[in-house]
DOMAR-170741 format. One record per residue (C-alpha): residue number from 1; residue in three letters; x negated, z negated, y. Coordinates in steps of 0.2 Angstrom, whole numbers, always signed. Layout:
BEGIN
NUM | Ala | X | Z | Y
...
// end
This chain:
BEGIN
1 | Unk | +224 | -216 | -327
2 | Unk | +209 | -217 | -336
3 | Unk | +191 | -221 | -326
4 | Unk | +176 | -222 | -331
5 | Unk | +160 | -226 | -323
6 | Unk | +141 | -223 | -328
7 | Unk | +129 | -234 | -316
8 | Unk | +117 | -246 | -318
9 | Unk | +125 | -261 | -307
10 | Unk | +142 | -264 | -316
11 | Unk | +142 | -281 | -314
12 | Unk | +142 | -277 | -294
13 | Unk | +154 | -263 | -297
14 | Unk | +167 | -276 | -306
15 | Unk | +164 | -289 | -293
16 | Unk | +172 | -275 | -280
17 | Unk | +184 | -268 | -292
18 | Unk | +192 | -282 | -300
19 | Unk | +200 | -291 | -284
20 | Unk | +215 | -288 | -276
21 | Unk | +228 | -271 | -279
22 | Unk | +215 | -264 | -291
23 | Unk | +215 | -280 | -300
24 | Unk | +233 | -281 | -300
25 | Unk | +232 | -261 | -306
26 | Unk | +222 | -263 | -319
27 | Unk | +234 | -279 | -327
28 | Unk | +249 | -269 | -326
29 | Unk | +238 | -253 | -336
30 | Unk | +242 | -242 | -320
31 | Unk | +222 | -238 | -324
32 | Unk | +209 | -243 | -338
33 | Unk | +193 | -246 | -328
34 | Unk | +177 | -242 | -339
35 | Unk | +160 | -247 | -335
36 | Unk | +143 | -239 | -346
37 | Unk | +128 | -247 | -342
38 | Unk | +115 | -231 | -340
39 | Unk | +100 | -241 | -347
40 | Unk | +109 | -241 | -363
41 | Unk | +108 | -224 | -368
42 | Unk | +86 | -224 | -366
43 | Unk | +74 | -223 | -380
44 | Unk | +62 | -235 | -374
45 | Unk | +61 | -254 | -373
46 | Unk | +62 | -257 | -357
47 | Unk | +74 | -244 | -354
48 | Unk | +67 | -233 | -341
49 | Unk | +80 | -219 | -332
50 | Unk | +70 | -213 | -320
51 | Unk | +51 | -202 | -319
52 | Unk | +42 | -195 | -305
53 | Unk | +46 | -178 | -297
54 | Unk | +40 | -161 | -303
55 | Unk | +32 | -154 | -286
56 | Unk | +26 | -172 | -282
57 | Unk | +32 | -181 | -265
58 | Unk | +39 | -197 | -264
59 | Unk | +54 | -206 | -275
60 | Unk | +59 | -208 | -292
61 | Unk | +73 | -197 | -302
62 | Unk | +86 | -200 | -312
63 | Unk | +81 | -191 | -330
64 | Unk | +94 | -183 | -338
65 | Unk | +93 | -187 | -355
66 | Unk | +100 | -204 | -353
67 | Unk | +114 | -197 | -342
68 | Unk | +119 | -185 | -356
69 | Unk | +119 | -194 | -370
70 | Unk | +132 | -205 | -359
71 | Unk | +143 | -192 | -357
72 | Unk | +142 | -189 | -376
73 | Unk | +146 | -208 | -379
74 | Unk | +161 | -206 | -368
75 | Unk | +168 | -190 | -374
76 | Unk | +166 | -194 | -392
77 | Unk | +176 | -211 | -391
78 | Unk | +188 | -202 | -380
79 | Unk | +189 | -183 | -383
80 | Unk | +206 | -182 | -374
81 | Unk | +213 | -181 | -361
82 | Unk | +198 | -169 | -353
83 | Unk | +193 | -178 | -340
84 | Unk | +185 | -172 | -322
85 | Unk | +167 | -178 | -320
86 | Unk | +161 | -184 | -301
87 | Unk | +144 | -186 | -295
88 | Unk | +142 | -198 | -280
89 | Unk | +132 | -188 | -266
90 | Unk | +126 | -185 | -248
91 | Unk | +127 | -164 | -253
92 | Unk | +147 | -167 | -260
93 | Unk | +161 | -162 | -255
94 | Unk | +169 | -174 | -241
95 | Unk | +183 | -187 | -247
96 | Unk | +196 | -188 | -236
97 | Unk | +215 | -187 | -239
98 | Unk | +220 | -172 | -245
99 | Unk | +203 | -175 | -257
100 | Unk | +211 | -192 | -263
101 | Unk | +228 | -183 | -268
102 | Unk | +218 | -169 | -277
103 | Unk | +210 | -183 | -290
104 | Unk | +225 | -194 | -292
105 | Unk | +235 | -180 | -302
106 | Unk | +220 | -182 | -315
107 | Unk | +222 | -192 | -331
108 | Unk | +206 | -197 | -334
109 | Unk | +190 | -198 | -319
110 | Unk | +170 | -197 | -326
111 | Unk | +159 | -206 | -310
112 | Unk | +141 | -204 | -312
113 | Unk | +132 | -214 | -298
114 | Unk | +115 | -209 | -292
115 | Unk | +101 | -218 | -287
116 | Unk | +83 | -218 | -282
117 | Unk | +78 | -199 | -273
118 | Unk | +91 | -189 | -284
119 | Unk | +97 | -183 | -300
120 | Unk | +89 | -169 | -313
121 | Unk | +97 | -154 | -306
122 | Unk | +100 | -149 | -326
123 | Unk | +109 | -164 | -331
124 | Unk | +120 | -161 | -315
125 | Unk | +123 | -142 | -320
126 | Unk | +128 | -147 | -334
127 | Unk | +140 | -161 | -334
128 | Unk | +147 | -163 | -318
129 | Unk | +161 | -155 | -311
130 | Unk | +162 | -160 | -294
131 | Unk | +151 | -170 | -281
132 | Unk | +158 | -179 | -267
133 | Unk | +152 | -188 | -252
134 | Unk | +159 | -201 | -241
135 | Unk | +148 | -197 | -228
136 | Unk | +135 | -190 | -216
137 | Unk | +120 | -205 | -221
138 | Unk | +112 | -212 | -234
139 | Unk | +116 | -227 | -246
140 | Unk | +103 | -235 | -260
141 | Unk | +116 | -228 | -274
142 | Unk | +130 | -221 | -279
143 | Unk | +141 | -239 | -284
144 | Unk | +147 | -239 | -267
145 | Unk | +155 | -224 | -265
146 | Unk | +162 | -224 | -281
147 | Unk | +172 | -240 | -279
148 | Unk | +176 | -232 | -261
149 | Unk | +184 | -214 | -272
150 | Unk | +190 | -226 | -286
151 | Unk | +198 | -238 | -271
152 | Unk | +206 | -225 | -262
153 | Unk | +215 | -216 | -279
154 | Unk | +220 | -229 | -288
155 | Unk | +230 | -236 | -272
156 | Unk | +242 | -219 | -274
157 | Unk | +246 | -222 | -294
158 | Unk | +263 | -225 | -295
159 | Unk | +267 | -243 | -295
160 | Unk | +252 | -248 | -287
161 | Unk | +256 | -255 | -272
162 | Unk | +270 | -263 | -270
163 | Unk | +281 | -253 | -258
164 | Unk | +278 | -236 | -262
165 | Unk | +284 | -231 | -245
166 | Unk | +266 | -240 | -237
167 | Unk | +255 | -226 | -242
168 | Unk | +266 | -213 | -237
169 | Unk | +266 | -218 | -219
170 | Unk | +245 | -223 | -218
171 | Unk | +232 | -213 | -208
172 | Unk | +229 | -198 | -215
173 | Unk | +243 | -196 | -227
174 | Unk | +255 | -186 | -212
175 | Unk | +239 | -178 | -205
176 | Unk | +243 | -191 | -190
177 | Unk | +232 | -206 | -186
178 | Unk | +243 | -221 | -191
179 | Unk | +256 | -230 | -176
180 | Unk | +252 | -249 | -170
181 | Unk | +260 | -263 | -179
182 | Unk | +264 | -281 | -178
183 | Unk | +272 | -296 | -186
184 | Unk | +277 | -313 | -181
185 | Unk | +277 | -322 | -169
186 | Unk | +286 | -309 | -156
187 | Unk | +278 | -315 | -143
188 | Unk | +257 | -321 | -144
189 | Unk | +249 | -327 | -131
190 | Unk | +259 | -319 | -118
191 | Unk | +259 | -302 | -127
192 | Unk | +276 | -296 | -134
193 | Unk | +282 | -285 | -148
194 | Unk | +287 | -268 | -140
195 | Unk | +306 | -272 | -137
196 | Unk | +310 | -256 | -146
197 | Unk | +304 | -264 | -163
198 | Unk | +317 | -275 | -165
199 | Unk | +330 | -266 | -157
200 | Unk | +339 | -264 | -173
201 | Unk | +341 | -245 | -171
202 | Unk | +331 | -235 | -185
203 | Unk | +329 | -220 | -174
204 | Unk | +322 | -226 | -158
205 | Unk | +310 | -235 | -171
206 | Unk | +305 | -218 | -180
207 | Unk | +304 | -209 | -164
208 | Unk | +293 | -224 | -156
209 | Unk | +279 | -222 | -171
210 | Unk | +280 | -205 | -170
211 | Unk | +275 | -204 | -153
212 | Unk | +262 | -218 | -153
213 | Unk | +255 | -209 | -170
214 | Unk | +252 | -192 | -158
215 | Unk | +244 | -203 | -143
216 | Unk | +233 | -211 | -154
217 | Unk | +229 | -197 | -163
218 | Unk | +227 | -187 | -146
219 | Unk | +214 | -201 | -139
220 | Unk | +204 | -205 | -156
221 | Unk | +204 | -189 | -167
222 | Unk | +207 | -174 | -156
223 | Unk | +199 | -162 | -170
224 | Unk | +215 | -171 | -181
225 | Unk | +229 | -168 | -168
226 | Unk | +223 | -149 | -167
227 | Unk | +225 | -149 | -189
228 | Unk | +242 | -155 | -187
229 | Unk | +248 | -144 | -173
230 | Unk | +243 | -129 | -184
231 | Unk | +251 | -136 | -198
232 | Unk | +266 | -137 | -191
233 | Unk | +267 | -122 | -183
234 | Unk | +264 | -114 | -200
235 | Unk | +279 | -124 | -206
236 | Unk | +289 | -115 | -189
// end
């Protein structure tokens, strides 16, 4: 998979990005990470990118010649694949899950992080496919969500993590809130394993996890439980 990134903090990007799995992703070419520096594609010497409002009020705007002359960069070096292009914004489409799965079968990704009050509307007409928030409140820009797409996506290329049974079972992924887990020692500070974890026997195990993901699920995310009930009696 191919990502790139058009923000003006991409040192604070890589400092995120190139630690841990994704590092690790990105040595063994499961993605090429890309990073344009915004205040490069301005006319002036200080390289301004943003100008007051039309209308007035408070806050500054991201203009949108700078923006589209990045996209042109990036598309000219790169004509193929076609990539999809993603804005980073509180009025987006909500990641979750199903979201995350949706992205990953792309080749390539095109993140645009906002900041300031907003974005010419125009330059986002234009160029950007999707928007998408990773919540109800607001952040001083975009490079935070974008590591939090970018994070979430790369996790699920093949070869990424090293079991690649780990992301099938996580929160989320089955429509159920994940089931407890534990590790050595077996028993910690007078707490022990459940006794049916190392049992041996692969079903009480499954069956187990299964019933501790509905219980959690009932107590935390009701709204989730009632999803997965309906899917499942779709599948009936």
């Amino acid at each position: 998979m191919i990502i790139e990134i058009i923000t003006l903090f991409p040192e604070g990007l890589k400092a995120i990005l190139n630690e841990s799995i994704l590092a690790r992703a990105q040595r063994f070419s499961a993605v090429d990470i890309e990073y344009v520096q915004l205040r490069d594609f301005t006319d002036d010497k200080h390289g301004t990118v943003d100008d007051k409002p039309f209308g007035g009020g408070p806050g500054m705007v991201l203009k949108a010649d700078p923006i589209d002359k990045a996209f042109d960069h990036l598309l000219s070096k790169r004509p193929q694949p076609a990539p999809l292009t993603l804005f980073t914004s509180p009025q987006g489409r909500r990641l979750d899950q199903p979201l995350v799965e949706e992205l990953v079968q792309h080749e390539r990704l095109i993140l645009l992080c906002g900041h300031y009050k907003g974005v010419d509307q125009r330059v986002l007409d234009r160029r950007i496919d999707l928007e998408v928030s990773i919540g109800d409140y607001i952040l001083t820009g975009g490079e935070l969500p974008a590591a939090v797409i970018i994070d979430a996506v790369v996790r699920l290329l093949p070869g990424v993590l090293g079991d690649p049974e780990s992301a099938a079972g996580d929160s989320f992924t089955t429509g159920l809130l994940d089931y407890p887990h534990y590790t050595q020692p077996a028993i910690w500070q007078g707490e022990s394993v459940p006794e049916v974890l190392i049992s041996g026997h692969h079903a009480r195990v499954e069956k187990w996890r299964h019933e501790q993901a509905l219980q959690i699920t009932r107590e935390k995310r009701p709204d989730l439980l009632e999803q997965w009930q309906a899917s499942q009696h779709k599948k009936s």
